[in-house]
C-alpha positions as CSV (number, residue, x, y, z in Angstrom):
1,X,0.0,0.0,0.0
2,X,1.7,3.1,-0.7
3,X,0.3,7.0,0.6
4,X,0.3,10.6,-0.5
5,X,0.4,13.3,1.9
6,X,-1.1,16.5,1.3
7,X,-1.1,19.1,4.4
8,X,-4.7,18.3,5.3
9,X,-5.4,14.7,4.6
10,X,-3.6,11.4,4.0
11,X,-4.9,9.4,0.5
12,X,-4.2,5.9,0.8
13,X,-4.2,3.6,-2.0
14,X,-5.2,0.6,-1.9
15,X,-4.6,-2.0,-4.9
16,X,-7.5,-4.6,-6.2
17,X,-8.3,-7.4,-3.9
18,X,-7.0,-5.7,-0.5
19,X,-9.9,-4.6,2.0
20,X,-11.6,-1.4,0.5
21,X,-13.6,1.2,2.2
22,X,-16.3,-1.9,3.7
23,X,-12.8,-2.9,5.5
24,X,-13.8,-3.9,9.5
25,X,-17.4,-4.0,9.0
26,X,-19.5,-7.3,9.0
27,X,-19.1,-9.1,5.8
28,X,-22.0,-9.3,3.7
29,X,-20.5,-11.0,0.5
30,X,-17.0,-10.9,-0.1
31,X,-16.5,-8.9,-3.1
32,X,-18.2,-5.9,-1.2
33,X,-15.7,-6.2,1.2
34,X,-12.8,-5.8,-1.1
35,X,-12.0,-3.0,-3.9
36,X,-12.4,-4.0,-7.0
37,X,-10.9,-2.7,-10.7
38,X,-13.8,-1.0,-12.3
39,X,-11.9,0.5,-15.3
40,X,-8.5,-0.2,-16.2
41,X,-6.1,2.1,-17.5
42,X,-5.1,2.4,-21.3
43,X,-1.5,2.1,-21.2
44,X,1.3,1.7,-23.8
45,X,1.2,2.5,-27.3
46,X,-1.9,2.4,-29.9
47,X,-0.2,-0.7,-31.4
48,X,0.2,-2.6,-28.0
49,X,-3.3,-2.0,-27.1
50,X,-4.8,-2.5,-30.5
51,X,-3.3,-5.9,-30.3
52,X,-3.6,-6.9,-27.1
53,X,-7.1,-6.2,-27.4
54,X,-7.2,-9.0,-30.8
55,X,-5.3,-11.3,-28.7
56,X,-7.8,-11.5,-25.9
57,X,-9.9,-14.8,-26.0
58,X,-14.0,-14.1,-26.9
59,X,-15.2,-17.2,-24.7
60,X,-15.1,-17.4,-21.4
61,X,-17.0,-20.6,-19.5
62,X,-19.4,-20.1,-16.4
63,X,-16.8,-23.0,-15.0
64,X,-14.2,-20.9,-14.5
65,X,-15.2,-19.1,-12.2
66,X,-16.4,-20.0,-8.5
67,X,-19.8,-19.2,-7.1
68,X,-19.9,-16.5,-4.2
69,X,-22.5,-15.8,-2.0
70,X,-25.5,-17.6,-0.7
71,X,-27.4,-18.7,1.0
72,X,-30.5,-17.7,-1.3
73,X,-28.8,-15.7,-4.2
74,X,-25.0,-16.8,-5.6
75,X,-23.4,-15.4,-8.4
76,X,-20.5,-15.3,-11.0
77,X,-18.9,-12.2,-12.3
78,X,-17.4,-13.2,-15.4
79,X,-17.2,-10.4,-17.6
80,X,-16.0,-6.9,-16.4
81,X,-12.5,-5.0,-16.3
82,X,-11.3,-6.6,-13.3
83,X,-11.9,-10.3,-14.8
84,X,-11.1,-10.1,-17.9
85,X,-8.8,-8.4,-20.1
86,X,-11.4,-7.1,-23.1
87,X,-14.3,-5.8,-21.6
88,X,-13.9,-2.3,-20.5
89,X,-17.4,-0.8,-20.8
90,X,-20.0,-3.6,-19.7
91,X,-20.1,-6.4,-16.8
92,X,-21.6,-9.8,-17.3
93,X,-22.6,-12.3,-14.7
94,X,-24.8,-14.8,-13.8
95,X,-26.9,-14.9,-10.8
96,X,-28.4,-18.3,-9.0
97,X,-31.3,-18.2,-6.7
98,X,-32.2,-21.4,-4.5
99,X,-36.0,-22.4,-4.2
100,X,-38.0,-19.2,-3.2
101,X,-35.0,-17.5,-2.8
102,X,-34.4,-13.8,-3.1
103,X,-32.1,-11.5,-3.6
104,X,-30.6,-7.9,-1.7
105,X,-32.8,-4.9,-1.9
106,X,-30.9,-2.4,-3.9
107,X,-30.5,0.6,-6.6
108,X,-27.6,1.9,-9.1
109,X,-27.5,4.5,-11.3
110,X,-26.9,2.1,-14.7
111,X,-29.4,0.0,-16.1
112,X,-29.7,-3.5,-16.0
113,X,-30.9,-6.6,-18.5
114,X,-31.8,-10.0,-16.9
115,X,-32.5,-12.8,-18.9
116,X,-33.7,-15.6,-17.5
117,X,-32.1,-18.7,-17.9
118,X,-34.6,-20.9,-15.9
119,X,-37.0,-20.9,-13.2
120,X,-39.7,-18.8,-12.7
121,X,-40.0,-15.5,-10.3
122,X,-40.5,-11.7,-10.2
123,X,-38.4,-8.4,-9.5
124,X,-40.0,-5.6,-7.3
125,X,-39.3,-2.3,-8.9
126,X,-39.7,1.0,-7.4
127,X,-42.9,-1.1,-5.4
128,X,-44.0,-2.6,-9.1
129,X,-44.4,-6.3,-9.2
130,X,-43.3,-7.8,-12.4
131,X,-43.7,-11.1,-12.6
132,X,-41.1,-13.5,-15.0
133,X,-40.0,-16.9,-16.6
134,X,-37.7,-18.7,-18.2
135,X,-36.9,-16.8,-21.4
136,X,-38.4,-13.5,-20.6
137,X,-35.3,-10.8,-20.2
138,X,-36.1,-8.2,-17.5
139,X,-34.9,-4.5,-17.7
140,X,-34.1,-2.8,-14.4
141,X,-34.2,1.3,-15.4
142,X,-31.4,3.5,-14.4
143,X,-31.3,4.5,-10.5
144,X,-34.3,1.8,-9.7
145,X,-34.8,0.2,-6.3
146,X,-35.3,-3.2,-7.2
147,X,-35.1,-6.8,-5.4
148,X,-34.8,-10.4,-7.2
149,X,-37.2,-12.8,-6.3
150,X,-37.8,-16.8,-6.9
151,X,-40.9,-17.9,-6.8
152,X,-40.8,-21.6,-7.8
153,X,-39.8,-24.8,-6.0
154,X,-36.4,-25.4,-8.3
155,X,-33.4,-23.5,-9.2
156,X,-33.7,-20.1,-11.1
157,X,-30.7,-18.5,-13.0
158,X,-30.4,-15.2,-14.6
159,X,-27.7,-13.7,-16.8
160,X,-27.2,-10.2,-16.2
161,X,-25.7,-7.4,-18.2
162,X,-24.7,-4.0,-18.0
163,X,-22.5,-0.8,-18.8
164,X,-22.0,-0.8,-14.8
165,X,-18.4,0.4,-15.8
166,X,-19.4,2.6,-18.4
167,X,-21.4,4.5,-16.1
168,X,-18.7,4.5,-13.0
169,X,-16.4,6.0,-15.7
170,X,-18.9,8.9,-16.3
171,X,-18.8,9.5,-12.5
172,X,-22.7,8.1,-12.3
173,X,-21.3,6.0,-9.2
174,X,-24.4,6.3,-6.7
175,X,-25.5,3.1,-5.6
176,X,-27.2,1.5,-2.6
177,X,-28.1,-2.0,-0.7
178,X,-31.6,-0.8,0.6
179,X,-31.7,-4.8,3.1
180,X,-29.4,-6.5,2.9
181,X,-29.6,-10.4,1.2
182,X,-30.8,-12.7,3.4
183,X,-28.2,-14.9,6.0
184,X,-30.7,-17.9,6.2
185,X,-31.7,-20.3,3.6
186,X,-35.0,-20.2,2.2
187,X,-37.9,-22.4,3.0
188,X,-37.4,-25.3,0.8
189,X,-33.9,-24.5,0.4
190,X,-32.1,-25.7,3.4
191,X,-29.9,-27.9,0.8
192,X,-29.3,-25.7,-2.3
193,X,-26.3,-25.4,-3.7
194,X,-25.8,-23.6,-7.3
195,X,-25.1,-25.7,-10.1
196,X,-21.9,-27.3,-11.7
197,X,-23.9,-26.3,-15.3
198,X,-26.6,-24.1,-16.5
């Protein structure tokens, strides 16, 4: 960790991965504990970039990544700045919910697409109940309040994409967990765990 001292306040910076700004309070999920890379700098020469960019792989598999979270809600972020080397302007990931599961209560500035992958539920948004299944794709508007909600007896899964970075970038940063996700397991999903494959 290195510092820069002005004559009225001490900056400390703190690299991806180390304990952010959530540092000593009670942790929630573990990647909202830690700071995170949510644009990455643009460094070298137009020819190093340019192909760097075209050497970057264009498929990345779910299994690659480790679910984090639970007990109700897990998820995978597989696509954004600080997971990958291409993507600079959106964010990818899937999202699991056990059996009547739910999700935290929260808003953000950038919008939001959910398709859904299986299962069958509803989001709450801004106190609107929209109802979902598999197939429908769900879009949360910019600076909702919304909540993620499962509303069958199996498994439901949701891919989710955004320009979450885009907008962090443009200094659109507001965003807020109204409750918190919850720390037990649903009723009916005492023995979920996510799944190996979608």
């Amino acid at each position: 960790m290195s510092e820069e001292t002005t004559s009225e306040e001490t900056t400390v910076y703190i690299k991806p991965g180390e304990p952010g700004h959530n540092a000593g309070k009670e942790v929630v999920w573990e990647r909202w504990q830690k700071k995170r890379t949510f644009v990455r700098a643009l460094e070298g020469t137009y020819g190093e970039v340019y192909k760097s960019l075209y050497a970057q792989p264009r498929v990345y598999s779910h299994g690659d990544w480790q679910w984090k979270g639970g007990p109700q809600m897990y998820g995978k972020a597989m696509i954004n700045p600080q997971a990958v080397e291409i993507a600079q302007s959106i964010e990818c990931h899937l999202n699991v919910f056990s059996p009547h599961g739910y999700g935290q209560k929260h808003g953000h500035m950038n919008s939001a697409v959910f398709y859904i992958l299986n299962g069958v539920g509803h989001d709450v948004h801004d106190g609107v109940h929209l109802p979902y299944e598999a197939g429908d794709a769900c879009i949360v508007e910019n600076g909702c309040v919304h909540q993620h909600f499962n509303d069958g007896d199996g498994q439901m899964a949701a891919l989710v994409m955004k320009a979450k970075p885009l907008f962090l970038f443009m200094h659109m940063i507001f965003q807020k967990v109204v409750d918190y996700p919850p720390k037990e397991p649903s009723p009916g999903g005492e023995n979920y765990t996510p799944p190996d494959n979608l």
